[in-house]
N, C-alpha and C positions, 0 to 999 in steps of 0.2 A: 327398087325396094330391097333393103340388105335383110329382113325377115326379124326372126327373134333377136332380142339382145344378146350379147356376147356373156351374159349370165343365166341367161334362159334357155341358151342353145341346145338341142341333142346333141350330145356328144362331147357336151365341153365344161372343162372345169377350171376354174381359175384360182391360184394358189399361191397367196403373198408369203414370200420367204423371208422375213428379214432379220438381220443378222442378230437385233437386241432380244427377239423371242428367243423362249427357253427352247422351243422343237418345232420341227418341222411340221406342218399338218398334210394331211393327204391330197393330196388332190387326186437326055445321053444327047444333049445337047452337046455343041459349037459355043465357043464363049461370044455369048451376045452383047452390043455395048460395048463401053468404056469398057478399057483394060482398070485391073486392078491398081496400076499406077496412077493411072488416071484420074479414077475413081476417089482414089485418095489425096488425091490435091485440092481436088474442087467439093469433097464433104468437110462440114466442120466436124470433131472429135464428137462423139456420142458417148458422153462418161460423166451425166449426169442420170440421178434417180436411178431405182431396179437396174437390172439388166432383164431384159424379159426373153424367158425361154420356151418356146414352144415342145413339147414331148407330141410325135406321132408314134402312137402306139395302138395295138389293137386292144380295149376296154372290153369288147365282144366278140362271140365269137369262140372258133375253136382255137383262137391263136392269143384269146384272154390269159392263159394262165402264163404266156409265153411274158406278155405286157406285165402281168403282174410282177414278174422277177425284176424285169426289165425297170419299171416304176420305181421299185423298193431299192434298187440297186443305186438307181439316181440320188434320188432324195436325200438316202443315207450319206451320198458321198458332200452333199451340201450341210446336212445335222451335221455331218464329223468336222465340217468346216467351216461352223459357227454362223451356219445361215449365208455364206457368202461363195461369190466364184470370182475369184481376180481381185477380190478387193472389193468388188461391190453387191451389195441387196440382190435379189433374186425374186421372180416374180414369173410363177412358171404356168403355164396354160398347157391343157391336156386335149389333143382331139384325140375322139375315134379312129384306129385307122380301118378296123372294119378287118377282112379279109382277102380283097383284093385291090386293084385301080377303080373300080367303081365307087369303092368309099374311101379308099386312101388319098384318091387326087384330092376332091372338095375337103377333105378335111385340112389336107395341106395347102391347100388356098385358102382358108379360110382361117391358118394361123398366119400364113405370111402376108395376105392382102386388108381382112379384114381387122384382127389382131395385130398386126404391125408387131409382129415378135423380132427381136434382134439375131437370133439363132434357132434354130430345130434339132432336134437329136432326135433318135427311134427308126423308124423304118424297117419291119421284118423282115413284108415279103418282098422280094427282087422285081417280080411286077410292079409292082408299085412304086418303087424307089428309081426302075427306070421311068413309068409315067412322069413324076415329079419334078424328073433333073432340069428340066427345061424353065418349067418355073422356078425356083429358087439359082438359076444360072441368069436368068432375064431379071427378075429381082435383086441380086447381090445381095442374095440373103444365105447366109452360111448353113450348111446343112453335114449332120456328123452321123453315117450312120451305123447304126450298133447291133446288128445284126444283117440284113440282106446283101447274099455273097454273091450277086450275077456280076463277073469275070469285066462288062465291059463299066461298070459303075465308076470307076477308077481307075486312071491311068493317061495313056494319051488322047485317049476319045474323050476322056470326061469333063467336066466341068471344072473351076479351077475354085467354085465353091461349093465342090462334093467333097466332104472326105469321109473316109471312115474309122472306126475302134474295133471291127470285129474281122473277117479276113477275103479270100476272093474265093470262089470256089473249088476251083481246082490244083486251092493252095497245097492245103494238107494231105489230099490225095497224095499229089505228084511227090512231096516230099515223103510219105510210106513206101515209092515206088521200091525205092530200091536198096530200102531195112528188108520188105515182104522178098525182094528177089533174092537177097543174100542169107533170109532163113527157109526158103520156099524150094526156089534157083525155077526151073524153067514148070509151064503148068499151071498157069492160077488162072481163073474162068471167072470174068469179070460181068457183074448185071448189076441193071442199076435199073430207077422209074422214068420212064420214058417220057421226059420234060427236059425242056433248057437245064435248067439246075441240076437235074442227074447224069445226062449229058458229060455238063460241065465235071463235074465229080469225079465220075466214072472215067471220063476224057483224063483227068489229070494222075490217075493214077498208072493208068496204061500207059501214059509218055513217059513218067518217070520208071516206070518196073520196063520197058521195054530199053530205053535209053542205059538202064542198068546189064543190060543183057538178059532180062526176061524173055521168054516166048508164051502167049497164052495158051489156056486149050481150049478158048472159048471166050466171047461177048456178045451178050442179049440185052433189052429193054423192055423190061415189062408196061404193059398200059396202067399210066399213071391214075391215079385214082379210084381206078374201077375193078386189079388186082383182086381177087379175095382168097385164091387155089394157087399156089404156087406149086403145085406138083410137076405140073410138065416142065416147068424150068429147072423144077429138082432132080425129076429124072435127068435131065438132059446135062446137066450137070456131073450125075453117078455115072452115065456113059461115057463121062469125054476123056477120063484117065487125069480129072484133075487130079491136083494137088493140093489145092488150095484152092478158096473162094474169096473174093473180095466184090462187096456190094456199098453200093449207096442207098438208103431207104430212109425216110422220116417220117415218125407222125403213128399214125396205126399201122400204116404199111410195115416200118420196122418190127413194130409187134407181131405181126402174118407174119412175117419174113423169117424171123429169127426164132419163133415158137414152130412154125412148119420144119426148118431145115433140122431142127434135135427130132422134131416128131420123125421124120423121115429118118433120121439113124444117122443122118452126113456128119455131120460133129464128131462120130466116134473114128471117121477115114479122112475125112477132107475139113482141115480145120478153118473157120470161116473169120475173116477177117473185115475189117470197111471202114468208114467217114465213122465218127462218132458220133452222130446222131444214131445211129444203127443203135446204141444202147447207153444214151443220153439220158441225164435226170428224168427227163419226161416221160420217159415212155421204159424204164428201167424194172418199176414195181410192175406194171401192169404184164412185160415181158417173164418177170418171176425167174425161177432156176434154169431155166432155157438158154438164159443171157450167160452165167456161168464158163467163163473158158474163152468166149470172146474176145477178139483182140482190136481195138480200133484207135483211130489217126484222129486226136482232138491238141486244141490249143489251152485247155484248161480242165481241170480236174479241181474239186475243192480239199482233193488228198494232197495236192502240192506241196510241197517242204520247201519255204520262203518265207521268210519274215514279213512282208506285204501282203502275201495269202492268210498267213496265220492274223493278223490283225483284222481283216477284213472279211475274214469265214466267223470270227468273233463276233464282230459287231452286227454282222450280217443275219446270225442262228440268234441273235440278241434280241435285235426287231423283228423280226419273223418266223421264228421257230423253224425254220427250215434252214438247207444247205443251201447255200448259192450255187446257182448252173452256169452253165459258158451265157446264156443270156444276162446273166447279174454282173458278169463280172466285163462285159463289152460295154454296158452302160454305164456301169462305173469310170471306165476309161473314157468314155463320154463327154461325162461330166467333168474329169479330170482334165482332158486337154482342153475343153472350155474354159477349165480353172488355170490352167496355165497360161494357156493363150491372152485372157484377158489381161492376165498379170503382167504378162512381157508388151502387152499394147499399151497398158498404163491405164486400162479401164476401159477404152476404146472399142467401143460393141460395132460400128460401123461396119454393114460386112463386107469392104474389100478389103480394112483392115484388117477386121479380125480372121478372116479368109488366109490373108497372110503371112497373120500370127500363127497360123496352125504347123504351115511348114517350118517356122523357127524354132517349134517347144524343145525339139531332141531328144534326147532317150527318154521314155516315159517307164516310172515304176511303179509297174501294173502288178497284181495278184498272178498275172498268168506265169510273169516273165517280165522281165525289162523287154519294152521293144521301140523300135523308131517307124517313122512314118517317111515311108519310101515310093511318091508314084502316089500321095495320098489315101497309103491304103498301110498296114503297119506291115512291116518285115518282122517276124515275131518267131517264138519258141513255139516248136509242136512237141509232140509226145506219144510213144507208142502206148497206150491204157490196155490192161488187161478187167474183166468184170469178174470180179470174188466175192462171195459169198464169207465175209467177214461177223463172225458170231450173231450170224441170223441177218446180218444186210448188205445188201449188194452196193459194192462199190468198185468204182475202175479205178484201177491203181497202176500206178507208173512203172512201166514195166522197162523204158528204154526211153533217152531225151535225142532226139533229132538234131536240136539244134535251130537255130535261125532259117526260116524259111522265106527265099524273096516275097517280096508283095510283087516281082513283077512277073506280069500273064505275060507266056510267050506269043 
């Protein structure tokens, strides 16, 4: 028994997009199988009716407002483009993905086995996106994802119908290494939240600032989740003769993190630097004057100076009354190399095709930066942001351009 209908389901929305409406409405596996060549001889072309797209996104949840940017960023990019992706109708189904692989997996089966969706896009968390890779690698169902950055999601381990729009984790880090060592030099005390993910972070910066001729004067891991007193890491910190700080944190933890280190005084000796989520759209108001001075490694800023941001921050504050975040603008890119991809297949939503197609798109011209997909994962433009306090609102503004960062993990 497959249970409710696929219009009755929790969790699930369904959202015909077609081109003639005036607007959009709302809504680590081993490659298993036939090779992609394979695959492609013995399916016939799929480029008739919708193309139907699954969105995994979280709708609840503490990572809802994360989907919501995430949602608005898609959609818009289909409105801008008259209802269509590649030439053809659109026809998009939304699961929950909840919080972790306990709701992320069934929801992602439950667009690719019971939905019969031709593509997925979304994916936050990293747990979940590795739970997933096995099913849509055993399906030949194409999956892009637009946020979750765990390091093994892509590349030689991965699937060859994983890719992604947003970056790997220890991209951005590693490329700050060795700006932070060249304005820092020896000294920075590196902590991050004690998980794969910050791990991974914290890992990418210290290879780069070390590989640069850094020396630290210090690395910790705080317990992930259950943080609430950052004091002894703060002292411990004030004792070690840094120089500098670099952390990785998200979520509320940046807010503890980044409001304790001003409360404690470190700000005015030892200037704090980190990942950009450390003081990210999300967590930037609730952070307040604290954030101020900060200096952090992100691939997107909506203060960008680009003709593709500035169109895009437009239409974007137009439908939503908000700025777009590094979330809006990952999905966007999404939706865009689905739009391309289809384009250059000829319509062709099959996914060993369209799987592909993805490696053929080439330079993509995204809001963040022009960037290419290398390794299945983009090689893209980062940015040193600093957080200013611009006639009463805080924004992080481009302090230094890095430059194209590999997509490939060492």
């Amino acid at each position: 028994m497959l249970g409710p209908s696929p219009r009755t389901r929790p969790g699930f929305r369904r959202i015909p997009l077609v081109a003639l409406t005036a607007s959009v409405a709302l809504a680590l596996s081993s490659c298993a199988g036939s090779s992609l060549g394979e695959a492609q001889g013995d399916a016939a072309p799929e480029t008739g009716g919708p193309v139907r797209v699954g969105l995994l996104l979280p709708t609840s949840g503490v990572y809802a407002p994360v989907g919501a940017d995430m949602l608005a960023a898609f959609e818009l990019y289909i409105e801008e483009n008259g209802g269509q992706l590649g030439g053809r109708d659109v026809e998009v189904v939304i699961a929950d993905e909840g919080g972790d692989p306990a709701t992320g997996l069934p929801a992602a089966q439950r667009l690719v086995v019971q939905e019969d969706v031709d593509v997925v896009a979304g994916a936050v968390n990293s747990a979940t996106a590795i739970a997933v890779t096995s099913l849509f690698n055993e399906e030949e169902v194409p999956l892009v994802i637009s946020n979750a950055g765990a390091d093994a999601l892509t590349g030689p381990s991965g699937s060859p119908y994983v890719w992604r729009t947003s970056f790997h984790n220890s991209q951005g880090d590693a490329a700050a290494g060795p700006w932070i060592q060249a304005a820092v030099g020896d000294g920075v005390y590196a902590i991050g939240a004690d998980y794969a993910g910050g791990r991974e972070h914290v890992g990418g910066f210290v290879r780069g600032y070390t590989e640069a001729g850094g020396s630290l004067a210090g690395e910790v891991y705080t317990p992930f989740g259950t943080t609430q007193d950052y004091q002894p890491y703060l002292t411990a910190i004030a004792n070690s003769g840094a120089k500098a700080t670099y952390a990785f944190f998200a979520g509320a933890e940046s807010v503890r993190f980044v409001q304790q280190y001003k409360e404690f005084g470190l700000d005015e000796t030892i200037p704090l630097y980190g990942f950009g989520s450390l003081t990210s759209s999300d967590v930037l108001s609730a952070i307040g004057p604290p954030a101020v001075g900060v200096t952090t490694v992100l691939h997107y800023t909506p203060q960008l100076d680009n003709e593709a941001n500035g169109a895009f921050v437009a239409a974007y504050e137009a439908k939503t009354s908000r700025l777009p975040s590094v979330y809006s603008v990952q999905s966007w890119d999404a939706a865009q190399l689905i739009d391309l991809a289809l384009a250059s297949s000829g319509g062709d939503a099959s996914g060993p095709v369209l799987a592909e197609a993805f490696g053929e798109v080439g330079e993509i011209d995204s809001p963040r930066g022009a960037f290419t997909l290398d390794g299945q994962s983009p090689a893209q433009p980062f940015y040193m942001l600093e957080t200013q306090d611009v006639d009463g609102t805080l924004q992080n503004i481009v302090v230094d351009e890095l430059g194209i960062a590999s997509s490939t993990v060492p």
